[in-house]
Each structure stands twice: as structure tokens, then as C-alpha cells.
Backbone as CSV, one residue per row, in Angstrom:
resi,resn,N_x,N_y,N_z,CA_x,CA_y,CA_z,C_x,C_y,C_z
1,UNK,-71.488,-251.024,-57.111,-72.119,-250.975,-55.819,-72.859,-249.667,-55.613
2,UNK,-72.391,-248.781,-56.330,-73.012,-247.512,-55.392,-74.167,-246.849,-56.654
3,UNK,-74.491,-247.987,-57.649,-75.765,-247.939,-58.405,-77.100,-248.412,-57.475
4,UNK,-76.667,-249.619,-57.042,-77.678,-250.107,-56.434,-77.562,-249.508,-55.136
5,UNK,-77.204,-248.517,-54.405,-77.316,-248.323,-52.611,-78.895,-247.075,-52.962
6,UNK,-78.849,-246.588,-54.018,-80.318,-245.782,-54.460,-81.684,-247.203,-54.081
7,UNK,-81.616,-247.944,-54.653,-82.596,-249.144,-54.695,-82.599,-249.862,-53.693
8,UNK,-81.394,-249.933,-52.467,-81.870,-250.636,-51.536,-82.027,-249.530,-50.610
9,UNK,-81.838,-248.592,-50.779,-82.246,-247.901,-49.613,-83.979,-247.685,-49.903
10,UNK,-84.327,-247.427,-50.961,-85.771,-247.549,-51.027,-86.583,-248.739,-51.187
11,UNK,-85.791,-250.129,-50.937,-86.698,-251.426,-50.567,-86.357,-250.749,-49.518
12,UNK,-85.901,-250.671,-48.914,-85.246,-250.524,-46.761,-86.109,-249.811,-46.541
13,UNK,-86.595,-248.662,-47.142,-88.077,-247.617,-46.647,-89.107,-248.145,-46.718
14,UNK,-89.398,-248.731,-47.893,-90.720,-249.941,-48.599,-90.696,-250.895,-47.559
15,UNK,-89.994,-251.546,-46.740,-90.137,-252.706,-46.288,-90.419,-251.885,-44.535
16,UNK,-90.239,-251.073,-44.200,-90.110,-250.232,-43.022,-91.679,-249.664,-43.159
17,UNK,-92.128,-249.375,-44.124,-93.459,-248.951,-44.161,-94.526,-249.471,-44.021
18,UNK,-94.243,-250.735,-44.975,-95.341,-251.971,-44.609,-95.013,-252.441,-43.236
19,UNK,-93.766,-252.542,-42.688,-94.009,-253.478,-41.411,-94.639,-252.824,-40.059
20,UNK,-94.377,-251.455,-40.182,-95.069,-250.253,-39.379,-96.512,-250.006,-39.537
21,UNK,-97.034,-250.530,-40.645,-98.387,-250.211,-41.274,-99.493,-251.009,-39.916
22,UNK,-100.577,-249.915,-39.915,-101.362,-250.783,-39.159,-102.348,-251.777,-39.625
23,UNK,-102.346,-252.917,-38.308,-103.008,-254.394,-38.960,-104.234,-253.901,-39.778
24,UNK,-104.657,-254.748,-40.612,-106.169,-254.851,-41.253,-107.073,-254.722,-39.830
25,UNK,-106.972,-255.898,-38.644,-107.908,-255.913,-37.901,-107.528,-255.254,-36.978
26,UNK,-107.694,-254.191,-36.338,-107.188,-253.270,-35.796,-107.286,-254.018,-33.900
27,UNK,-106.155,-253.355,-33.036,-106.921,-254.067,-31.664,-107.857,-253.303,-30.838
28,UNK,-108.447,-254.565,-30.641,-109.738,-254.298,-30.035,-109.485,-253.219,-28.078
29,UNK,-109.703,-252.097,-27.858,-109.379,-251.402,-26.931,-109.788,-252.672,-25.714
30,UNK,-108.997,-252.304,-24.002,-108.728,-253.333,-23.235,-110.508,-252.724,-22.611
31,UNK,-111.321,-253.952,-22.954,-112.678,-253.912,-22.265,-112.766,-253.531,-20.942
32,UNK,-111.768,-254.560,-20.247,-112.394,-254.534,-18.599,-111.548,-253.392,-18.127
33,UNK,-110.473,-253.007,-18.294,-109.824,-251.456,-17.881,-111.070,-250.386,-18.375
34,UNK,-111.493,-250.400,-19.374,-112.656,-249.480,-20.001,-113.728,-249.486,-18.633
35,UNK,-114.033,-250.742,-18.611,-115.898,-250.838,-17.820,-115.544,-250.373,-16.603
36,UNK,-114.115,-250.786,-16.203,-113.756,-250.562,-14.572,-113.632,-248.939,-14.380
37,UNK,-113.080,-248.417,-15.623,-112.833,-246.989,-14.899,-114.531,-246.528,-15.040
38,UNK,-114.895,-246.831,-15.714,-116.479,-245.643,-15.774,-117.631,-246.616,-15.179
39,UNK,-117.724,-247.930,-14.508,-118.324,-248.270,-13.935,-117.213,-249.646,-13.236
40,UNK,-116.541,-248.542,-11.605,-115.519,-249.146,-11.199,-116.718,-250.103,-10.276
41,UNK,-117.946,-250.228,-9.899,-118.388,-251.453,-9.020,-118.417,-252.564,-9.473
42,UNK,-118.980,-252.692,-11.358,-118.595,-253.925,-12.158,-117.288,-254.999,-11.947
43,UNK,-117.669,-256.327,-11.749,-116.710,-256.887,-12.123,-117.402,-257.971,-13.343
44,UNK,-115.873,-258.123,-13.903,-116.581,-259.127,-15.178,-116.774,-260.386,-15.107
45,UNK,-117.877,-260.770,-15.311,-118.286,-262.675,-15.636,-117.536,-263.549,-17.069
46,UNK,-117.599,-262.767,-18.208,-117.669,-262.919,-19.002,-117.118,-262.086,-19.873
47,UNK,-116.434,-262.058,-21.015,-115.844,-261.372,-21.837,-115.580,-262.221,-23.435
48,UNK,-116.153,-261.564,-24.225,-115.954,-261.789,-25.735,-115.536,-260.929,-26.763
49,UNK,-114.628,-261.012,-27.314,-114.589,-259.953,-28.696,-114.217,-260.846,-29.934
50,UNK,-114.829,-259.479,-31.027,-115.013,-260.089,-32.112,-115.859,-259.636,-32.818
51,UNK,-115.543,-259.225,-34.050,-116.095,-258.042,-35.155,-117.352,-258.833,-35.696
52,UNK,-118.463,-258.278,-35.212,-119.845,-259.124,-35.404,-120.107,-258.407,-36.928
53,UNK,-119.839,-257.262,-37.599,-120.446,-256.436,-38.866,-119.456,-256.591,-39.550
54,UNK,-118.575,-257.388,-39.770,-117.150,-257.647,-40.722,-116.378,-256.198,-41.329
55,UNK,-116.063,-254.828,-40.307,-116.119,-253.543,-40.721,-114.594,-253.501,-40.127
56,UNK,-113.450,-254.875,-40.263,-112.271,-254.994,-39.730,-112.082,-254.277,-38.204
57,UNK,-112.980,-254.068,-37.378,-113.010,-253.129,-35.882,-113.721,-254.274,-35.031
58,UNK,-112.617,-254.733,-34.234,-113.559,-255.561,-33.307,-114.703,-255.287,-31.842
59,UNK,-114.814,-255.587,-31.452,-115.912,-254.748,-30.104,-116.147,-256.076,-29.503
60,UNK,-116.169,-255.669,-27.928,-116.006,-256.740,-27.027,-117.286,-256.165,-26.047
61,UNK,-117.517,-257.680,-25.729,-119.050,-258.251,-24.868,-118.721,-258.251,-23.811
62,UNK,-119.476,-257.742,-22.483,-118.519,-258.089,-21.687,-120.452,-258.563,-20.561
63,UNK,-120.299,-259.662,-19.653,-121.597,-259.862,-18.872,-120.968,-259.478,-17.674
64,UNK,-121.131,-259.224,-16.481,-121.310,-258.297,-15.161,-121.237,-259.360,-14.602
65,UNK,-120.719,-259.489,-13.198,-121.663,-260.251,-11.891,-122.716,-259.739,-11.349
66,UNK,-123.393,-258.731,-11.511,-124.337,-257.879,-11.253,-125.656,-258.268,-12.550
67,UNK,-124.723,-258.988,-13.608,-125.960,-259.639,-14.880,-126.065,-258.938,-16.078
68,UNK,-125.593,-257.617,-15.816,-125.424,-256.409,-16.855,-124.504,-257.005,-17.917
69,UNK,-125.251,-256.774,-19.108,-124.384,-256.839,-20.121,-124.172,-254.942,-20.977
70,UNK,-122.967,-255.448,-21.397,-122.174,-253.752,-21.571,-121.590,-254.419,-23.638
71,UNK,-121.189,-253.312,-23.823,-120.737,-253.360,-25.103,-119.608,-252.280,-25.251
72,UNK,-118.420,-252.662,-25.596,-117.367,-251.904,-25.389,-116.721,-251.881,-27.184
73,UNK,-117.601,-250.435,-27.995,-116.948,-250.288,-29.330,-115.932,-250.369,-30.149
74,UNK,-115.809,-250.549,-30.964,-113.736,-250.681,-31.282,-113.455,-248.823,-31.379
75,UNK,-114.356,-248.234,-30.867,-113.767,-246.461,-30.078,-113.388,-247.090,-29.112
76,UNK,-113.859,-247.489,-28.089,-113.174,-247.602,-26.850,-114.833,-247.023,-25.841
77,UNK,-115.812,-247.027,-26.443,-117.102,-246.559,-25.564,-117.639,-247.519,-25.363
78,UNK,-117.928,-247.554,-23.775,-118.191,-248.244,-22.955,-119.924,-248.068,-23.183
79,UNK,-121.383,-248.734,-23.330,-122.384,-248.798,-23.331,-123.236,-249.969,-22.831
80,UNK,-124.160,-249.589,-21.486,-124.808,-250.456,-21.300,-125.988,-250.920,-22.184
81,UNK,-126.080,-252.033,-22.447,-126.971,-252.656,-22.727,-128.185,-253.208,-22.350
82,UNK,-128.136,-254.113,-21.694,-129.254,-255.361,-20.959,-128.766,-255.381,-19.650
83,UNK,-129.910,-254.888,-18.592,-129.686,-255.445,-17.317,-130.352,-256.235,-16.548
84,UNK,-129.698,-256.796,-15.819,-129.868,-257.883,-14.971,-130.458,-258.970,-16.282
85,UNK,-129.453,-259.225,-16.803,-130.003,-260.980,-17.886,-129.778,-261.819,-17.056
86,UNK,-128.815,-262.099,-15.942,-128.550,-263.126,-14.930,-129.038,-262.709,-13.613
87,UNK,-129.901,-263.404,-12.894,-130.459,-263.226,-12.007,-129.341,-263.442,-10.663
88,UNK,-129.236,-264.700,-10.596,-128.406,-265.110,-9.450,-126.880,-265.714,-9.959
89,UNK,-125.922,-265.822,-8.929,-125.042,-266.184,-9.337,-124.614,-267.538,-9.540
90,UNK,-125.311,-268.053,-8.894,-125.172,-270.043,-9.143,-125.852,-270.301,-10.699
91,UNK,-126.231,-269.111,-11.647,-126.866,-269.385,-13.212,-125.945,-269.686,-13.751
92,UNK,-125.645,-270.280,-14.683,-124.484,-270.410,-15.567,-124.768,-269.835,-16.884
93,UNK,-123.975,-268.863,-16.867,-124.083,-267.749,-18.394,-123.488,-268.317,-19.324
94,UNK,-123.827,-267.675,-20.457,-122.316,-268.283,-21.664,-122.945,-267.090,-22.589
95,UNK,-121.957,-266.769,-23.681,-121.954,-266.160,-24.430,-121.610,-266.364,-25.666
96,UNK,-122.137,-266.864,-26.854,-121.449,-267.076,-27.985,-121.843,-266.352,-29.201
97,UNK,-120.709,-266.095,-29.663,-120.602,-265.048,-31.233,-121.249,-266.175,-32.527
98,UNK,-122.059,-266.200,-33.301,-122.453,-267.003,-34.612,-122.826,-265.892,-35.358
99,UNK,-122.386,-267.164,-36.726,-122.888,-266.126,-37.875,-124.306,-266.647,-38.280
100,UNK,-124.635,-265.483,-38.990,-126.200,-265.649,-39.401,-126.217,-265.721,-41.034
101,UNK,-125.270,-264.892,-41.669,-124.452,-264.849,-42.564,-123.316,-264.578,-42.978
102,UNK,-123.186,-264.962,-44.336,-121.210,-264.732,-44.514,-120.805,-263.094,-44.160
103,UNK,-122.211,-262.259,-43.805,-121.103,-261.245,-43.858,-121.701,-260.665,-42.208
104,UNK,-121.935,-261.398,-41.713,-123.203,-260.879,-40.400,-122.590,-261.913,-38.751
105,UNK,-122.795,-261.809,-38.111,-122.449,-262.514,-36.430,-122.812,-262.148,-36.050
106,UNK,-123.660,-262.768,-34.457,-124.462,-261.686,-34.011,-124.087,-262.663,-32.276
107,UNK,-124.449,-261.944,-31.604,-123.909,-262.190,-30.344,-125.303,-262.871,-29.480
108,UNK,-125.650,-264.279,-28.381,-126.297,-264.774,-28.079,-125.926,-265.244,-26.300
109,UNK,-126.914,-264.545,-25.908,-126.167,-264.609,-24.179,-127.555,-266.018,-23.837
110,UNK,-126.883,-266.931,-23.211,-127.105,-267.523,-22.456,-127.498,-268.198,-21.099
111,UNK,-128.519,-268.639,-20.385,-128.894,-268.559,-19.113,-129.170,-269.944,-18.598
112,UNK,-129.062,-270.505,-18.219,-128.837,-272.110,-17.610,-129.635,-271.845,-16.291
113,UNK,-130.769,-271.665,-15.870,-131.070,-272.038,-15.199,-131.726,-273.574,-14.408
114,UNK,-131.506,-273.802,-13.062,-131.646,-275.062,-12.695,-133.309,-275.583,-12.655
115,UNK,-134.024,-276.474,-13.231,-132.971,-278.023,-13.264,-132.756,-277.775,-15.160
116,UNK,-133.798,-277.227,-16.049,-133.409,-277.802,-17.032,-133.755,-276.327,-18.015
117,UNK,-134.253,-275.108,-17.649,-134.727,-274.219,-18.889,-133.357,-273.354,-18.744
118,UNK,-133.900,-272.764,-20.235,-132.256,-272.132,-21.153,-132.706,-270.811,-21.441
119,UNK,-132.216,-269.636,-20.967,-133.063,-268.454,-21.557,-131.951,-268.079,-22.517
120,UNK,-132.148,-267.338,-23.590,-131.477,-267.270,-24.751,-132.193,-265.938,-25.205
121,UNK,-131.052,-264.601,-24.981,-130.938,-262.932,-25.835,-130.344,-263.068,-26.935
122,UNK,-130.892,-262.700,-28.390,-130.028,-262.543,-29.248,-129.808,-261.328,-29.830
123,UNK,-128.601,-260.623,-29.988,-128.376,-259.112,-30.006,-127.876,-259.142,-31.581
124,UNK,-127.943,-258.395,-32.409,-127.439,-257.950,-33.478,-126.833,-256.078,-32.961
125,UNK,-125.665,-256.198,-33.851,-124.399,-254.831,-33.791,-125.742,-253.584,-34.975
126,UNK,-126.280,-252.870,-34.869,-127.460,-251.851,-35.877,-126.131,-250.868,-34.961
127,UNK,-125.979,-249.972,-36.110,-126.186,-248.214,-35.891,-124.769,-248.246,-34.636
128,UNK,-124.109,-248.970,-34.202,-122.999,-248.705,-33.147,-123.133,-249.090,-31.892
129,UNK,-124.417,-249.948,-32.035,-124.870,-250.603,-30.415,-125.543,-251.883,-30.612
130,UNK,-125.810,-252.863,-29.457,-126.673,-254.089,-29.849,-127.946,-253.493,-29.267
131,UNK,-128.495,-254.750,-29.993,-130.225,-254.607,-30.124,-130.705,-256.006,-30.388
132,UNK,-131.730,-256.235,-29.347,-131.744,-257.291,-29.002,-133.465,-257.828,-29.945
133,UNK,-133.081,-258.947,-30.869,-133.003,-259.680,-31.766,-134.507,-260.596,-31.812
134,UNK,-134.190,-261.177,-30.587,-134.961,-262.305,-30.075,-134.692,-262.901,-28.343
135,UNK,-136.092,-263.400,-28.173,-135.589,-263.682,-27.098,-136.701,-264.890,-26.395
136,UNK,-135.929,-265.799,-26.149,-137.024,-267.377,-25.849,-136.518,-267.775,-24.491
137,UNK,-137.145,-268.836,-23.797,-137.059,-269.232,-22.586,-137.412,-271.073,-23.359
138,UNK,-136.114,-271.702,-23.320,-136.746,-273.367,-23.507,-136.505,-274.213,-22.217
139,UNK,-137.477,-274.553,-22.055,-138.046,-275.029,-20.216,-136.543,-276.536,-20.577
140,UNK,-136.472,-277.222,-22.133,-135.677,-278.653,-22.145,-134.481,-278.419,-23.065
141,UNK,-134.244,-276.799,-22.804,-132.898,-276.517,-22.990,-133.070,-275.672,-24.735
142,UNK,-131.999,-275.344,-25.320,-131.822,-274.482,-26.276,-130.148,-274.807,-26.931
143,UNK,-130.227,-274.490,-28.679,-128.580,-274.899,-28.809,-128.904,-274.197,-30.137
144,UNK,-127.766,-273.490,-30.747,-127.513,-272.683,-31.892,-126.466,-273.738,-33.142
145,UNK,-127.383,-274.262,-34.327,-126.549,-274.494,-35.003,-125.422,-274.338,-35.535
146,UNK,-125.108,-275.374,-36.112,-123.565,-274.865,-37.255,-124.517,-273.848,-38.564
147,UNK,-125.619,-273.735,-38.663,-126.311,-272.742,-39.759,-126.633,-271.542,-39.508
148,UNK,-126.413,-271.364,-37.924,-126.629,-270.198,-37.127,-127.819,-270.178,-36.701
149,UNK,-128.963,-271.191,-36.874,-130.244,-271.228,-36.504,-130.358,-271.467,-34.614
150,UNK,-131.333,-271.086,-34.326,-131.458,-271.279,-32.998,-132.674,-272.221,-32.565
151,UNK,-132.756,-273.255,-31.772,-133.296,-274.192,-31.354,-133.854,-274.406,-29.972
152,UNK,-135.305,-273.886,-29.953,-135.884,-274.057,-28.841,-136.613,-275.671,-28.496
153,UNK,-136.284,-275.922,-27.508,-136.784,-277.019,-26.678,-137.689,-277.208,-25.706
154,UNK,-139.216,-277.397,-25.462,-139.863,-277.494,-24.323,-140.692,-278.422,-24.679
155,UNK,-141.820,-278.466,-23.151,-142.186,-279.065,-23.076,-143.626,-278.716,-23.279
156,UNK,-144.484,-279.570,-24.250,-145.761,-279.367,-24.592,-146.683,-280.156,-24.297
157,UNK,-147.268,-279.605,-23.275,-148.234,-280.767,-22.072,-149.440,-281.035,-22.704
158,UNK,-149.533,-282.199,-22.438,-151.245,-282.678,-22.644,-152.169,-282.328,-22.373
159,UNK,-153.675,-282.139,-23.254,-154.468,-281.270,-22.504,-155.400,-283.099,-21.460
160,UNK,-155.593,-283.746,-22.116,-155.730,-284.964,-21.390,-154.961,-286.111,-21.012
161,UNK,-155.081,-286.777,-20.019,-153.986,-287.887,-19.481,-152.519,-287.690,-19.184
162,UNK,-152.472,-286.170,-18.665,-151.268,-285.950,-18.508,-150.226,-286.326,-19.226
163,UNK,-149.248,-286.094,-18.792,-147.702,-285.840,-19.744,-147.621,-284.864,-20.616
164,UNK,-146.125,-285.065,-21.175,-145.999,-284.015,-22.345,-145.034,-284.820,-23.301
165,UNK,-144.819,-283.935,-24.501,-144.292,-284.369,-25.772,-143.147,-283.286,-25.895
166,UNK,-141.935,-283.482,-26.484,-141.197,-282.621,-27.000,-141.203,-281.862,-27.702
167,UNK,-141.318,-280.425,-27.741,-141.438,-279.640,-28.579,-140.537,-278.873,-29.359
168,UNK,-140.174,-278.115,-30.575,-138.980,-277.663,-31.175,-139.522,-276.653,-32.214
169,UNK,-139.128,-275.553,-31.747,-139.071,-274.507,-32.616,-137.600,-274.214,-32.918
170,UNK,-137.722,-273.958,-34.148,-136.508,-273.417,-34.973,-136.310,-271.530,-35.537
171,UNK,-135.800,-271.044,-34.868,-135.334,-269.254,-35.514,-134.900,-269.545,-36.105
172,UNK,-134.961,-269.059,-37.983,-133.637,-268.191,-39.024,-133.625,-266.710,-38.825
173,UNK,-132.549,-266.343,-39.190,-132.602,-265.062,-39.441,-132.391,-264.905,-40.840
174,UNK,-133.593,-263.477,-41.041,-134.274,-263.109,-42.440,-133.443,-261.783,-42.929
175,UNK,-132.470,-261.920,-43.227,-131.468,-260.527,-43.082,-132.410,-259.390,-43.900
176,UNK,-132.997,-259.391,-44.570,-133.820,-258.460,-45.749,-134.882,-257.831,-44.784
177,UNK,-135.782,-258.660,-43.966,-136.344,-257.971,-42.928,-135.845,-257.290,-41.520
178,UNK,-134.627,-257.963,-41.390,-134.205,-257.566,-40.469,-134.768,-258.037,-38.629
179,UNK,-134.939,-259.602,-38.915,-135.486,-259.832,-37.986,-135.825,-261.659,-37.903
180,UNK,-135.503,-262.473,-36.835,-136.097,-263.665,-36.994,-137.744,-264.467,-37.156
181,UNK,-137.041,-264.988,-37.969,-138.690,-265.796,-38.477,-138.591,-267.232,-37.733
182,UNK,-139.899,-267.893,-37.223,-139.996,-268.749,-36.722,-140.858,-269.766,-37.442
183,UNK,-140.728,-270.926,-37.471,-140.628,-272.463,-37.289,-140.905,-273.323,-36.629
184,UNK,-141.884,-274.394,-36.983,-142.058,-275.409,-35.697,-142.986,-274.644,-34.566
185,UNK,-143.013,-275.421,-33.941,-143.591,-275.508,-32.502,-142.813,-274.199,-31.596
186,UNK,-142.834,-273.239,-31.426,-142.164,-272.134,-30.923,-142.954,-271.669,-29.884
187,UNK,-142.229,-270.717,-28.624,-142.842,-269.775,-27.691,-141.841,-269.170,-27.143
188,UNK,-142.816,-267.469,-27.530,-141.727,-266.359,-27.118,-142.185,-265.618,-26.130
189,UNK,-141.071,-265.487,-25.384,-141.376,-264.626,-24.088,-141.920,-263.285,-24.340
């Protein structure tokens, strides 16, 4: 017995070390305690996190009732971004994280305005802040693939006999340039 109390006392340290060890994905600091103390008039609409540069540090999105979108680093720094993306409060925002590639996500704020157009920011994480990407207005709505492509919808009026036809532009993103390329029938704000 008292061969082996050398060897388990050093699994007992070994196993005490790893379980103390900190996670791979580290946690993401509490956003809305962050935005509230250094901009206590904010309240939040919206909140997302989630490591858009795969650098195991997550960083959280956060949209305003005021429309402001903020970016809260996996430091814990609070940075405004985009203001006023939401005009009024009856808009319906959304926010969703996609990838563009296996090693890339990039963050896409959303605008529902009534009866039918979709305004659509797309931000990429550069240098420790977002930076905004692209940016379209589709009068018959907008939707982001399972390929990460983005899909504009409007309407393309006749120059005679009135009406219109459906129109569809398609964004990829060109990671080598650093920037979306367009497709189809497109119009950018």
C-alpha cells in the first residue's frame, strides 16, 4: 500500500489540475451589466453571443431600444457601433450569427419594416470591432442561406403597362477580398 500512496497522490493533483483548468471557450463577460454601467440609459432589445473569428473568446451583440447596436469584446469593452439601425419601436429586429466560412461568422441585424421591406447590416469582427460588410433594403423581404449567402428580394417595376416582376439578388462573401460580391438582379443602398 504505501508504494502506491506516491502515485495516487499525483493522479489526485493531475486530476485536480485538469478539472480547475480553464474552459477552451472561455465565458463570455455579462453584456447587459457591461452596457448598463457605462451607458446606464440603454436598455436591451436584443442580445447575442458567440465567437464570430473562431479565436475560442466569445463577444456578445447587443441592439438598444434606442436602435444602437454595441459590441461587448470577450475583454469585457463595451463599443458602440451602428446607431439608430431601428427606427421605431413597432420594427421588428432580429439578429443572426452565420457562417461565411468554416473558419469565419459574421453577424446580420435585421429590420422588418411594415408592410413588406427587410433592411439587412452585415458586420464582420476586423481588428477587435465590427465593420459593417454590406448593406441592402429588399422592399419583398430578405433571408440568409444555409451557405451563408444573403438574398435580396424586390420589386422590379415595369417601364410599360405597369406592374412588376420579382427580383433576386444573391451576396457571397469573397474572403480573399475581403468583401461581398454580388449576383443577380441586386440594389444597394
Amino acid at each position: 500500500m504505501m508504494k502506491n500512496k506516491p502515485l495516487f497522490a499525483g493522479l489526485l493533483s493531475l486530476l485536480l489540475l485538469v478539472a480547475s483548468a480553464p474552459s477552451a471557450y472561455a465565458e463570455a463577460p455579462d453584456a447587459k451589466a457591461l452596457l448598463k454601467q457605462k451607458f446606464p440609459e440603454e436598455t436591451v432589445r436584443l442580445l447575442k453571443t458567440a465567437d464570430l473569428n473562431n479565436d475560442q473568446k466569445k463577444e456578445s451583440f447587443l441592439l438598444t431600444g434606442s436602435g444602437n447596436l454595441y459590441l461587448v469584446n470577450s475583454k469585457g469593452v463595451v463599443v458602440l457601433i451602428d446607431k439608430q439601425i431601428v427606427e421605431y419601436e413597432e420594427d421588428e429586429a432580429d439578429m443572426q450569427i452565420f457562417a461565411v466560412s468554416p473558419t469565419e461568422k459574421q453577424l446580420a441585424v435585421t429590420v422588418d419594416y411594415l408592410p413588406s421591406n427587410t433592411q439587412v447590416s452585415v458586420y464582420r469582427l476586423d481588428y477587435g470591432t465590427l465593420t459593417k460588410k454590406l448593406q441592402f433594403m429588399g422592399d419583398q423581404g430578405a433571408e440568409i442561406d444555409k451557405k451563408g449567402r444573403l438574398h435580396q428580394y424586390w420589386k422590379d417595376f415595369k417601364d410599360e403597362g405597369g406592374g412588376w416582376d420579382l427580383a433576386e439578388g444573391i451576396f457571397t462573401w469573397d474572403a480573399k477580398a475581403g468583401k461581398y460580391r454580388a449576383t443577380g438582379n441586386y440594389v444597394l443602398q
